[in-house]
OpenMM code with the backbone's topology and positions (N, CA, C; nanometers):
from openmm import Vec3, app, unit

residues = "UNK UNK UNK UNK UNK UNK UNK UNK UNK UNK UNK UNK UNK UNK UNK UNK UNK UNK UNK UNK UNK UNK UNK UNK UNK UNK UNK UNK UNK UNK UNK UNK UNK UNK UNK UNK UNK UNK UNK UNK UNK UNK UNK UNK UNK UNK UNK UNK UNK UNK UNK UNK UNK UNK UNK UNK UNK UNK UNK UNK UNK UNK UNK UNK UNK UNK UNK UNK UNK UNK UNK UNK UNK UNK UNK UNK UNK UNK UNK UNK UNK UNK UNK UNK UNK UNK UNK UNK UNK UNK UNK UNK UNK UNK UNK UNK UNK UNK UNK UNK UNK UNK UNK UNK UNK UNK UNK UNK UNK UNK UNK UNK UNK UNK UNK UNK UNK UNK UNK UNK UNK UNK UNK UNK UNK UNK UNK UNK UNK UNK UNK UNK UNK UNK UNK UNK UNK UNK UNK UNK UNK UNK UNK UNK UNK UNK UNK UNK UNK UNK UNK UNK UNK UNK UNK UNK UNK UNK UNK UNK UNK UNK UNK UNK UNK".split()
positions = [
    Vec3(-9.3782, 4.4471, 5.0699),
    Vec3(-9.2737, 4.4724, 4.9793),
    Vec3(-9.1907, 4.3453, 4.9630),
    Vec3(-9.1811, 4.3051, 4.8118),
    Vec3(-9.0726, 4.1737, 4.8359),
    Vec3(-8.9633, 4.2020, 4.7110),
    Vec3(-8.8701, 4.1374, 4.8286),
    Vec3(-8.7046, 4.1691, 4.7530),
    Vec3(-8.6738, 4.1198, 4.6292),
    Vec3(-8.6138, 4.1421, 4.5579),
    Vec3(-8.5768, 4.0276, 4.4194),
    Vec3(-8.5032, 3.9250, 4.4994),
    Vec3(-8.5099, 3.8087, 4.4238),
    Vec3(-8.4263, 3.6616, 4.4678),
    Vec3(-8.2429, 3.7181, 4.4359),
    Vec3(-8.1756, 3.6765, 4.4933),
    Vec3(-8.0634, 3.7447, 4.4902),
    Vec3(-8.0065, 3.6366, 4.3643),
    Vec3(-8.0163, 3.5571, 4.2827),
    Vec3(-7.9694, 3.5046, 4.2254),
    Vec3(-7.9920, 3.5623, 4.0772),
    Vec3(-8.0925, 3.6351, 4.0489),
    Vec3(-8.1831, 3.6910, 3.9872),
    Vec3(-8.1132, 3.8738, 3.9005),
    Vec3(-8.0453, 3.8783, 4.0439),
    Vec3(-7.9352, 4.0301, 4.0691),
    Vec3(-7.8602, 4.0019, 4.0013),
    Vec3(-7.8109, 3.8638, 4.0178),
    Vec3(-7.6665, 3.8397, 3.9977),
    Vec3(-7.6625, 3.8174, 3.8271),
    Vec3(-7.7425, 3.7572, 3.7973),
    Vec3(-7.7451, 3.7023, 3.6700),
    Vec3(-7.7529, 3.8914, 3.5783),
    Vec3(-7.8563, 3.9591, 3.6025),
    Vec3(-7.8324, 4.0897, 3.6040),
    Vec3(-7.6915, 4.1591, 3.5478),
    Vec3(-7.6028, 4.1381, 3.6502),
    Vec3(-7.4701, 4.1731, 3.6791),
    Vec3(-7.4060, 4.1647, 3.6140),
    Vec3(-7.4167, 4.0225, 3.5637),
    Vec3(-7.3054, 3.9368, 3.4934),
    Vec3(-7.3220, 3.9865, 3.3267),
    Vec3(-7.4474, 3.9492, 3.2916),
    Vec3(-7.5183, 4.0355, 3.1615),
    Vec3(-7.4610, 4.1404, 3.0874),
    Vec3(-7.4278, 4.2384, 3.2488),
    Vec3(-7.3648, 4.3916, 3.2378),
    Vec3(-7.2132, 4.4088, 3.2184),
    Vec3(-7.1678, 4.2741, 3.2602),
    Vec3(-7.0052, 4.2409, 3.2404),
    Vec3(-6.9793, 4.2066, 3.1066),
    Vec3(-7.0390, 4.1124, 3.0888),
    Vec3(-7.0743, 4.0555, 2.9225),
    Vec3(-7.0654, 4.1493, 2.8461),
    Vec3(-7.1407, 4.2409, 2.8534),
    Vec3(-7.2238, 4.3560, 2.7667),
    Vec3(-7.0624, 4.4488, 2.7721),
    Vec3(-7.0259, 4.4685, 2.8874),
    Vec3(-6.8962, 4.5762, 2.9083),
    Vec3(-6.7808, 4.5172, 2.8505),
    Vec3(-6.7395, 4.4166, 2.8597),
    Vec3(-6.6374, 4.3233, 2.8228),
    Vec3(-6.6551, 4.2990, 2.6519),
    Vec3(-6.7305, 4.2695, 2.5757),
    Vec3(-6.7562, 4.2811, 2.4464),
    Vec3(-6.7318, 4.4368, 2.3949),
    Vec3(-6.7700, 4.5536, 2.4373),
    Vec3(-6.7519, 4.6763, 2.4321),
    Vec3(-6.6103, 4.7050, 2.4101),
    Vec3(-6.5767, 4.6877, 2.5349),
    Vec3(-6.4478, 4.7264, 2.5307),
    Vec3(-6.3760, 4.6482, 2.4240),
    Vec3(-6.3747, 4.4850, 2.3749),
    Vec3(-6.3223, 4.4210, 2.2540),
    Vec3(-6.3245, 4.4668, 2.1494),
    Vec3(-6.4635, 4.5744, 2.1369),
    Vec3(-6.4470, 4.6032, 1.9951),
    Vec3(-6.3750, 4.6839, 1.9696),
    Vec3(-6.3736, 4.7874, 2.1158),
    Vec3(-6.3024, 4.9288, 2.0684),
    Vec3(-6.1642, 4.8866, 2.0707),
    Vec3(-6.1351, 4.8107, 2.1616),
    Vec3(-5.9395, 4.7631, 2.1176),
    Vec3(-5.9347, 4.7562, 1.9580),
    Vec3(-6.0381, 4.6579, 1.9317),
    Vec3(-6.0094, 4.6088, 1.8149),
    Vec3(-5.9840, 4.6871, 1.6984),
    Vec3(-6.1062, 4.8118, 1.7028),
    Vec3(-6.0689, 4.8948, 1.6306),
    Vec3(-5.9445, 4.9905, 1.6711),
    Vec3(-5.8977, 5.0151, 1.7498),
    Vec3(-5.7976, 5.0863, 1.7977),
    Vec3(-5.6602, 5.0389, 1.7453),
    Vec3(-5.6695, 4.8813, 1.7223),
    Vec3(-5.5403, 4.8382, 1.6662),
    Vec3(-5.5279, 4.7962, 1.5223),
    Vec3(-5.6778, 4.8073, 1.4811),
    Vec3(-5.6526, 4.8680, 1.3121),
    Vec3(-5.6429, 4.9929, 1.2628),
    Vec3(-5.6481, 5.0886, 1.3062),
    Vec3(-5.6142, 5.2052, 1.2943),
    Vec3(-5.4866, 5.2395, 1.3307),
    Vec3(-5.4459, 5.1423, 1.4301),
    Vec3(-5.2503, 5.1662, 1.4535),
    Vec3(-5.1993, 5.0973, 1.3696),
    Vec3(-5.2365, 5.0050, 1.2995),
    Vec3(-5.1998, 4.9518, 1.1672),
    Vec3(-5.1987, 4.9782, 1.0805),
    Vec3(-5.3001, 5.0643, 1.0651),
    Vec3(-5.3508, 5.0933, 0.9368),
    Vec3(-5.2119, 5.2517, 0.8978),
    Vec3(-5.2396, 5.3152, 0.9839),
    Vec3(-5.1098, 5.4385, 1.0218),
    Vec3(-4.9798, 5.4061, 1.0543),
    Vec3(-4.9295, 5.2545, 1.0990),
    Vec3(-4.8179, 5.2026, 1.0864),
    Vec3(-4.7571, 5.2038, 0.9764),
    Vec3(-4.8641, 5.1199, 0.8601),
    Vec3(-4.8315, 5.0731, 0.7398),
    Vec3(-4.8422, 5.2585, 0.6576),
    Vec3(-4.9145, 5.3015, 0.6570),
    Vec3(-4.9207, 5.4677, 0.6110),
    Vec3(-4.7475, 5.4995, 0.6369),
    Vec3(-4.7124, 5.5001, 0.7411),
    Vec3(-4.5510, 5.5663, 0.7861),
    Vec3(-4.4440, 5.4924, 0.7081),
    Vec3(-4.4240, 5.3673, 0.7549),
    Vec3(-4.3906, 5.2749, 0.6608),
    Vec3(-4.3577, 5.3147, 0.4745),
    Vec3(-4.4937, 5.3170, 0.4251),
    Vec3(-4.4545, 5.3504, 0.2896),
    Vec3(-4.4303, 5.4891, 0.2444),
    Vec3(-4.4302, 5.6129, 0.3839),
    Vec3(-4.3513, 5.7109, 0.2945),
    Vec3(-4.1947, 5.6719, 0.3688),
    Vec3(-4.1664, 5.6223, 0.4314),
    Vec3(-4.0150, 5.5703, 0.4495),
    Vec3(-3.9454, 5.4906, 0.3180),
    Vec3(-4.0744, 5.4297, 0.3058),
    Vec3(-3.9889, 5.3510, 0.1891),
    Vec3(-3.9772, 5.4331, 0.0358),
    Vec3(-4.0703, 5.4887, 0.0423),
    Vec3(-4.0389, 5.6662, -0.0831),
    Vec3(-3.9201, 5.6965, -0.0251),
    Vec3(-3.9202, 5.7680, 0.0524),
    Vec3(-3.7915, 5.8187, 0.0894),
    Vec3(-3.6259, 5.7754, 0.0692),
    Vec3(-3.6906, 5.6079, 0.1168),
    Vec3(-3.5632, 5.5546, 0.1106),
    Vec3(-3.5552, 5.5124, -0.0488),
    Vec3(-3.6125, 5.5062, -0.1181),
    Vec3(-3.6041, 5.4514, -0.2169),
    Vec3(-3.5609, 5.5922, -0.2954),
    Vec3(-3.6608, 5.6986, -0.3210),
    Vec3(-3.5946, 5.8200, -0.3791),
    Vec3(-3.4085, 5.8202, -0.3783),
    Vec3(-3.3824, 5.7977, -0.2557),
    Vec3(-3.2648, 5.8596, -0.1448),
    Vec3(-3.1544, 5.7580, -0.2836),
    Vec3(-3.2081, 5.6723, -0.2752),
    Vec3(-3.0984, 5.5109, -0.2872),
    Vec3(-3.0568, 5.5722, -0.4694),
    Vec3(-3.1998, 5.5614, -0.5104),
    Vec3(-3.2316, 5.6476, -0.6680),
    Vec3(-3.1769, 5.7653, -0.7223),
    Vec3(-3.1221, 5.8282, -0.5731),
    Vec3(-3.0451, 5.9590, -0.6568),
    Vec3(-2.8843, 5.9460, -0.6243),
    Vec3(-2.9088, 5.8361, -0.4978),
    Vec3(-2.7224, 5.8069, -0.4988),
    Vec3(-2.6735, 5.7358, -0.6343),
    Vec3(-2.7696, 5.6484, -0.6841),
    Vec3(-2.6981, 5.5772, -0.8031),
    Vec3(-2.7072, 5.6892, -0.9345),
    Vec3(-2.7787, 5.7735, -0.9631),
    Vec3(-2.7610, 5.8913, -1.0348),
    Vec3(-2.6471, 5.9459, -1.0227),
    Vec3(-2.6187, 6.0158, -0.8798),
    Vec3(-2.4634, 6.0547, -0.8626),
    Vec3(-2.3556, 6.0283, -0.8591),
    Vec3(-2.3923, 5.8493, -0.8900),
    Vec3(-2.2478, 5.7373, -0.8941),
    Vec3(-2.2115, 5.7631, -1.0442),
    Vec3(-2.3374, 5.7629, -1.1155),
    Vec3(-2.3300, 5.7512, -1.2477),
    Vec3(-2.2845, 5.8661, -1.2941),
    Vec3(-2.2718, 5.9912, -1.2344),
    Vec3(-2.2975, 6.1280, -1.3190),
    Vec3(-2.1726, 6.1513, -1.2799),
    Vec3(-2.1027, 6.1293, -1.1648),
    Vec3(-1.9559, 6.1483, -1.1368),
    Vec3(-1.8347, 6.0414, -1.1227),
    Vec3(-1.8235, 6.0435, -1.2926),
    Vec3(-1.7297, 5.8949, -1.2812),
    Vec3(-1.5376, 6.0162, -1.2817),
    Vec3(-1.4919, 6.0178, -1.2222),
    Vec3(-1.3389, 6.0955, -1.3103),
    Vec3(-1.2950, 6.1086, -1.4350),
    Vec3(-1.1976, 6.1920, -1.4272),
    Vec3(-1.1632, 6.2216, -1.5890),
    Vec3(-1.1032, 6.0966, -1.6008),
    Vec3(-1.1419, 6.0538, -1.7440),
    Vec3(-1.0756, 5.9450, -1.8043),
    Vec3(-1.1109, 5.8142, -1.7592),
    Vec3(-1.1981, 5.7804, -1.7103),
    Vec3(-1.3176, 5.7023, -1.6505),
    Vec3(-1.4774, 5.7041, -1.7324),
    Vec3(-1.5323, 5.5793, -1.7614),
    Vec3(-1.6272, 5.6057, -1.8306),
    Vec3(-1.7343, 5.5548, -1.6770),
    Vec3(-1.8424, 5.6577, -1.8109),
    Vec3(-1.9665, 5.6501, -1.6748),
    Vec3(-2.0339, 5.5297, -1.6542),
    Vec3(-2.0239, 5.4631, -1.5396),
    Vec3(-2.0617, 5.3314, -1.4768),
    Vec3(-2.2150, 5.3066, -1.3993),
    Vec3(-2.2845, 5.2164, -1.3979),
    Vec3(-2.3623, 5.2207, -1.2732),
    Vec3(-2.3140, 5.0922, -1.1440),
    Vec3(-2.2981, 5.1380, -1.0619),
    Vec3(-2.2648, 5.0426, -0.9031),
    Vec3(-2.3194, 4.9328, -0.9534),
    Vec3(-2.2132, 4.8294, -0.9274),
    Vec3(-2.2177, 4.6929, -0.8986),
    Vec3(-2.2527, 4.6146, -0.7828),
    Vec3(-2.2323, 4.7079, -0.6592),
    Vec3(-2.2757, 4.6558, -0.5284),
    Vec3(-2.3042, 4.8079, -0.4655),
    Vec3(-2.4490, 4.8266, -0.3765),
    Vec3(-2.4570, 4.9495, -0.3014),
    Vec3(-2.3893, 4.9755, -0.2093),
    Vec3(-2.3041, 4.8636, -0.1787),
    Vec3(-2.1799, 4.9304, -0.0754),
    Vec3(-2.0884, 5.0652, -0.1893),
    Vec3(-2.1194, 5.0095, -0.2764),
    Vec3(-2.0206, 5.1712, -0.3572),
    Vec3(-2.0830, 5.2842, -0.4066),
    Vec3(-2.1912, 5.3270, -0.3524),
    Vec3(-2.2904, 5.4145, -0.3116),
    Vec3(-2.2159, 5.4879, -0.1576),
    Vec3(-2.1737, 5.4139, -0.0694),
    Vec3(-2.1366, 5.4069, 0.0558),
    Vec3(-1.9815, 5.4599, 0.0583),
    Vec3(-1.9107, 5.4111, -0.0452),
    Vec3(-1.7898, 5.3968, -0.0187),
    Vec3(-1.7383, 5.3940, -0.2020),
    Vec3(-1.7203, 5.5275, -0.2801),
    Vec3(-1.6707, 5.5445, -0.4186),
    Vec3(-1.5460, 5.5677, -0.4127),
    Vec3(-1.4931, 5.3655, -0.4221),
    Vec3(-1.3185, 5.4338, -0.4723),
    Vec3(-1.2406, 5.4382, -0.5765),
    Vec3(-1.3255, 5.4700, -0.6653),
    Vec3(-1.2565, 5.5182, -0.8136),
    Vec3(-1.2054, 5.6611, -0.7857),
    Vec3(-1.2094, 5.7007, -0.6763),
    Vec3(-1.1504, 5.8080, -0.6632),
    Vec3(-1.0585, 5.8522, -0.5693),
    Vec3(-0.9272, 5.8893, -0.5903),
    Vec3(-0.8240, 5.9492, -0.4354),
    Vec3(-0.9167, 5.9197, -0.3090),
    Vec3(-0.9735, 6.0172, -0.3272),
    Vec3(-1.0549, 6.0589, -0.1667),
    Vec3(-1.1987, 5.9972, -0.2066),
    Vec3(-1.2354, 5.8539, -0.1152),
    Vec3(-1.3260, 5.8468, -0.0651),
    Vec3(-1.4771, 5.9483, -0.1179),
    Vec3(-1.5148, 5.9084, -0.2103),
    Vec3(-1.6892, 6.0112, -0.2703),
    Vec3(-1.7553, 5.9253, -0.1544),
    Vec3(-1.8657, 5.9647, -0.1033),
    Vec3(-1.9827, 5.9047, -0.0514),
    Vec3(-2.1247, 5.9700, -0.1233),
    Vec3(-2.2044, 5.8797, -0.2224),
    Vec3(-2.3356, 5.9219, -0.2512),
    Vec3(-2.4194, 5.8843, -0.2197),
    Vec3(-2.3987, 5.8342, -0.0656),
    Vec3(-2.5130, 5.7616, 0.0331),
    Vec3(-2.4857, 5.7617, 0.1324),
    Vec3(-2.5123, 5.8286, 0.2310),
    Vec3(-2.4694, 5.8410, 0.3844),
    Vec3(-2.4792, 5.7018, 0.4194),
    Vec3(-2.5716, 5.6278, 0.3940),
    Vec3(-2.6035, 5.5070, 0.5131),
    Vec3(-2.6518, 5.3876, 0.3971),
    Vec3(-2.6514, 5.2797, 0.4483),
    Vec3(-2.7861, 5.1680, 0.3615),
    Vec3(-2.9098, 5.1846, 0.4412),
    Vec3(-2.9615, 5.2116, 0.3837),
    Vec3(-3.1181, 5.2541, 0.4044),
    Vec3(-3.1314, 5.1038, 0.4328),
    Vec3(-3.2708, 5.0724, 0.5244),
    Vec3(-3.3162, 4.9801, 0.5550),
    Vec3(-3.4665, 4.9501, 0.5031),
    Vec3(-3.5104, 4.8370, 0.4248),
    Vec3(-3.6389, 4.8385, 0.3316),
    Vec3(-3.7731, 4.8824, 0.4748),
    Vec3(-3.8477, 4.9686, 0.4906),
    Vec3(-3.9374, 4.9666, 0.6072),
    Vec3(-4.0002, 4.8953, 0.6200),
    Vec3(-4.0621, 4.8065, 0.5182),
    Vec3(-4.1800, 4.7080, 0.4930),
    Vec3(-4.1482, 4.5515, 0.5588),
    Vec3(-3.9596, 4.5698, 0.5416),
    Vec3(-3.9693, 4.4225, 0.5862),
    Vec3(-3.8601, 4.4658, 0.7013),
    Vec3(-3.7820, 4.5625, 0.7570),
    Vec3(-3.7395, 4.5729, 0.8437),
    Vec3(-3.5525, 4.5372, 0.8307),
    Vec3(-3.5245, 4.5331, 0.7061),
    Vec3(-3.3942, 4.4752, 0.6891),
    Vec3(-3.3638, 4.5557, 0.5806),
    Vec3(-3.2567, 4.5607, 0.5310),
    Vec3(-3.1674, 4.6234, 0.4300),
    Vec3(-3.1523, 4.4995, 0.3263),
    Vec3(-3.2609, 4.4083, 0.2886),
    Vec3(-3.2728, 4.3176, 0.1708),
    Vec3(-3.3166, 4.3663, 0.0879),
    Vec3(-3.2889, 4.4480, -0.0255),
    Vec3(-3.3545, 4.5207, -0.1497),
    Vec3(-3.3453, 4.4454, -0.2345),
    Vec3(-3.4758, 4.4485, -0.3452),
    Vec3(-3.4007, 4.3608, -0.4508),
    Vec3(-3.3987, 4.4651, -0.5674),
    Vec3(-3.2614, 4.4043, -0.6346),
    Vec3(-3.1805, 4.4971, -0.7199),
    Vec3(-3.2140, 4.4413, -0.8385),
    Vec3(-3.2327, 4.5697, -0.9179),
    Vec3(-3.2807, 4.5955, -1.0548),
    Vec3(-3.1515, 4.6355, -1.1340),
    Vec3(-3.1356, 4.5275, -1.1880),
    Vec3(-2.9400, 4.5258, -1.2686),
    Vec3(-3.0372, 4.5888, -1.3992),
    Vec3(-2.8872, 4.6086, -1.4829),
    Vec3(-2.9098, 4.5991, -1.6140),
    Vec3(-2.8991, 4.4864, -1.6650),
    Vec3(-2.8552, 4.4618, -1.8417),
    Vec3(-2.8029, 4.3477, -1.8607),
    Vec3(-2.6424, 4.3304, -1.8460),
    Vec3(-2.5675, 4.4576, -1.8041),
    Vec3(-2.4479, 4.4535, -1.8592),
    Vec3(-2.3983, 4.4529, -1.6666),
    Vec3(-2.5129, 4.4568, -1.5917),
    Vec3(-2.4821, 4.4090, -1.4172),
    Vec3(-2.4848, 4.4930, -1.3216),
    Vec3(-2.5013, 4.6443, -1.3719),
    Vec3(-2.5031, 4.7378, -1.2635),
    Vec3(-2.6165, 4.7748, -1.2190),
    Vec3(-2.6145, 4.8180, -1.1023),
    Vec3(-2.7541, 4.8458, -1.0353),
    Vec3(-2.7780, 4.9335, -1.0881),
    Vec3(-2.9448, 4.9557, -1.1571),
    Vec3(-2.9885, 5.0718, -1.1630),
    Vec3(-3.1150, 5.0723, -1.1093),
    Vec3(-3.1765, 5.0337, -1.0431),
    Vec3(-3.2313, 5.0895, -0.9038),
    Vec3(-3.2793, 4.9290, -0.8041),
    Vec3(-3.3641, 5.0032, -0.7407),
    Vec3(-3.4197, 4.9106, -0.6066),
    Vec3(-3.5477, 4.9138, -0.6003),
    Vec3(-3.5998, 4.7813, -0.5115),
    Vec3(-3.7852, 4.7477, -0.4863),
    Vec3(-3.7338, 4.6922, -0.3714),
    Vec3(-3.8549, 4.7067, -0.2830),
    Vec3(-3.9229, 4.6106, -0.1885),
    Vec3(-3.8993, 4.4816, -0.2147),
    Vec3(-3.8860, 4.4012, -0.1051),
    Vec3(-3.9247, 4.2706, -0.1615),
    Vec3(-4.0712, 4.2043, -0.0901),
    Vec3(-4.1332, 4.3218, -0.0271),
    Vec3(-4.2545, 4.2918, 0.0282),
    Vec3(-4.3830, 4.3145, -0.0845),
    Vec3(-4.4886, 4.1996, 0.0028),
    Vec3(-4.5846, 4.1726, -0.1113),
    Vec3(-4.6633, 4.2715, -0.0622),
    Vec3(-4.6793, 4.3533, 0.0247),
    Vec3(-4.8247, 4.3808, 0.0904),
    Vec3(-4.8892, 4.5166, 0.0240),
    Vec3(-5.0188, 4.5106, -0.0169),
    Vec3(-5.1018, 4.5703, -0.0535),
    Vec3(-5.1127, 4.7528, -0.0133),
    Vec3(-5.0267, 4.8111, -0.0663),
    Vec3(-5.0366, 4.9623, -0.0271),
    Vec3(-5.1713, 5.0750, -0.0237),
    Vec3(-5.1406, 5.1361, 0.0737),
    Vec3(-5.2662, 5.2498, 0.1175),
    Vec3(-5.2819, 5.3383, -0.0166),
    Vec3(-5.1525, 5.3837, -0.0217),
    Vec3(-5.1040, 5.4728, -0.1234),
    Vec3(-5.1123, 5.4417, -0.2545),
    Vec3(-5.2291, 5.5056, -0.3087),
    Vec3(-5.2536, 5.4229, -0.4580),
    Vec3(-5.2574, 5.5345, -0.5695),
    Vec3(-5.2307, 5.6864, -0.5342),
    Vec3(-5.2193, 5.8294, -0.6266),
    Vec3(-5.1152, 5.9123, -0.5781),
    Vec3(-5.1021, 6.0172, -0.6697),
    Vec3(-5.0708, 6.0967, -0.5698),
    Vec3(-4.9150, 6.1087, -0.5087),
    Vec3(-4.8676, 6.0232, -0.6736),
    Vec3(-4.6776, 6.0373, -0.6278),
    Vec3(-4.5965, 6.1092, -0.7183),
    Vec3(-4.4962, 6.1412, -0.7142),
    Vec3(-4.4015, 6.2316, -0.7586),
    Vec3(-4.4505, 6.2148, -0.9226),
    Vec3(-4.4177, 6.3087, -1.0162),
    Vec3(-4.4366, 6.2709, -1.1792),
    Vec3(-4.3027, 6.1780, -1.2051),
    Vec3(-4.2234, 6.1451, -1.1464),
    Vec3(-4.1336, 6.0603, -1.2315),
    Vec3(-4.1942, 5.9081, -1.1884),
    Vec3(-4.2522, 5.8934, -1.0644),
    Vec3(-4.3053, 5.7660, -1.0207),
    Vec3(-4.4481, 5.7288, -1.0313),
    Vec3(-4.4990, 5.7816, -1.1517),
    Vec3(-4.6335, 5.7910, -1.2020),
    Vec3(-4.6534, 5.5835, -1.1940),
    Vec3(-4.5814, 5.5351, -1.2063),
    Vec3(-4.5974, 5.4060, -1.2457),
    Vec3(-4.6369, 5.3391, -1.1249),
    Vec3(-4.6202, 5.3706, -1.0468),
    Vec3(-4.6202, 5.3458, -0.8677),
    Vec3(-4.8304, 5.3317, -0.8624),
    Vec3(-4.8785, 5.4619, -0.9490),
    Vec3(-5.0152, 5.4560, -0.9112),
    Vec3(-5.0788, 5.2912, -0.9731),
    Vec3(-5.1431, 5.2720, -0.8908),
    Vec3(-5.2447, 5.1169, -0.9203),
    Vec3(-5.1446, 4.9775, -0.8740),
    Vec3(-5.0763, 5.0135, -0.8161),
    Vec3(-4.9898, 4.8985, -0.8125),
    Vec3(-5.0631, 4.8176, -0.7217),
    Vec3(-5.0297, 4.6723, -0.6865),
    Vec3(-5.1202, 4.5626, -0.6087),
    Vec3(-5.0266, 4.5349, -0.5068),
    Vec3(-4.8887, 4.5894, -0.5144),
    Vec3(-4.8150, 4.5618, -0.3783),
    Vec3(-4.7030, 4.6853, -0.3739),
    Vec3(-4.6538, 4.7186, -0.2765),
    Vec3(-4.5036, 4.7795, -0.2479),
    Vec3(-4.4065, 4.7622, -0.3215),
    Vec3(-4.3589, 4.6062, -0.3344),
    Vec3(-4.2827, 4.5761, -0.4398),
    Vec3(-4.2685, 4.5953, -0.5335),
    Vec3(-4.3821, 4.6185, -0.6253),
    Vec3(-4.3822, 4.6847, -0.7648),
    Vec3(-4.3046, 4.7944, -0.7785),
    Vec3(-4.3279, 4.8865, -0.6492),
    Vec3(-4.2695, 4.9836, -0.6560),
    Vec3(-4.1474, 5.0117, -0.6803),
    Vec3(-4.0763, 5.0386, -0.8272),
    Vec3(-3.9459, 5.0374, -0.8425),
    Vec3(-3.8590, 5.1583, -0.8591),
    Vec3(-3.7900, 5.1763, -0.7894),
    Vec3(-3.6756, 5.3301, -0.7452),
    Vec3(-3.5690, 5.2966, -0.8517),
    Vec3(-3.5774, 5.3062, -0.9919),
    Vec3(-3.4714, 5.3155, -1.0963),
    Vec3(-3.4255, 5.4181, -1.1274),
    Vec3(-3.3312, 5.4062, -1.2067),
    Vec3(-3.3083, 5.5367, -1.2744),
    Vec3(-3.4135, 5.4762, -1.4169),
    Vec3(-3.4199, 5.6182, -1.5152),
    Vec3(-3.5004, 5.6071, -1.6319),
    Vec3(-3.3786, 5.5452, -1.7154),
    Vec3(-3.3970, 5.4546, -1.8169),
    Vec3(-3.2722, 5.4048, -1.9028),
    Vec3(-3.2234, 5.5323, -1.9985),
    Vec3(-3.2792, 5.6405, -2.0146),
    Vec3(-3.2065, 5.7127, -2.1183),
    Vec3(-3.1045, 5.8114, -1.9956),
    Vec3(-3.1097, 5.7280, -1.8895),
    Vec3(-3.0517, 5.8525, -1.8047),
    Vec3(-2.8901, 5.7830, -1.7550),
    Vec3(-2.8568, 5.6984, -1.8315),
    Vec3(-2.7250, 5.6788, -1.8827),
    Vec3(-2.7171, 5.4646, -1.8206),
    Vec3(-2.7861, 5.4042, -1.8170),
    Vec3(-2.8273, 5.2975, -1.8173),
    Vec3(-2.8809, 5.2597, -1.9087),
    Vec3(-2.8885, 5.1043, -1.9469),
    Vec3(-2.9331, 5.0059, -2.0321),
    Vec3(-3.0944, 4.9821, -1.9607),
    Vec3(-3.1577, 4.8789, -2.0205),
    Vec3(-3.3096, 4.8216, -2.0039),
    Vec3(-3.2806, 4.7613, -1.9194),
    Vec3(-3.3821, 4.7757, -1.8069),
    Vec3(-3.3142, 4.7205, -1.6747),
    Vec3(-3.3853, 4.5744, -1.7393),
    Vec3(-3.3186, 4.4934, -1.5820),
    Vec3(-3.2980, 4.3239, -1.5695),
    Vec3(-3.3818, 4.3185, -1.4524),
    Vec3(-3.5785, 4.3154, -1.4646),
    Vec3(-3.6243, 4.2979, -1.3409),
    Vec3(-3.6459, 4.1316, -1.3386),
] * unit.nanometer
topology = app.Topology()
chain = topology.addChain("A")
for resn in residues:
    res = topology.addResidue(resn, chain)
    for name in ("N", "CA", "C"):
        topology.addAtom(name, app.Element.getBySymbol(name[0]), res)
């Protein structure tokens, strides 16, 4: 009976490490595109959300100006936050939403020509999951090539001018 050369084992061994060690690389690998991939999924219904959210505070800025006050759209979303055309403090935005895509409260604002905000985008470029399949007023959202496109306005006949993108 003769033994294998022990060097022979070893090389064996190592093969099997190789072989295990590549294995396991791939499956991380895929494991952390799929947490990406469902990151970025969460992400853009936050940013629906927040964007809807932002879209109906400036509606309610606009729709409740006081008597003897004409109807305005916000000049800065701090007055979304804080409406003092009126005695008491209106709030038609609990909070400033924060953009999800880029992690900050940098929106970029969609003026009119005459300067008031009438709505908000992303200012991120990145390529969305979400390409059907959104509300009927945000039909425009389908086919888009980034997030950013995505724009949370009001419609201009809904007491705004042609927006200023």
């Amino acid at each position: 009976m003769s033994a294998r050369p022990a060097g022979r084992q070893r090389g064996f061994t190592y093969l099997g490490l190789l072989f295990f060690v590549a294995l396991l690389a791939a499956g991380l690998g895929m494991a952390g595109e799929l947490w990406s991939t469902q990151s970025q999924r969460e992400k853009e219904e936050e940013l629906l959300f927040a964007g809807r959210q932002i879209r109906a505070a400036i509606q309610s800025f606009n729709d409740s100006a006081p008597i003897g006050q004409p109807r305005r759209l916000p000049a800065t979303l701090q007055e979304l936050l804080e409406d003092k055309r009126w005695p008491v403090t209106h709030r038609h935005l609990r909070r400033l939403y924060v953009d999800p895509m880029t992690g900050k409260a940098d929106w970029l604002l969609v003026r009119t020509a005459a300067g008031g905000i009438q709505g908000v985008r992303s200012r991120s470029g990145v390529r969305p999951f979400k390409r059907s399949g959104f509300a009927q007023d945000e039909d425009a959202f389908e086919g888009a090539d980034s997030v950013g496109r995505w724009v949370f306005a009001l419609d201009p006949s809904s007491g705004g001018s042609r927006p200023n993108i």
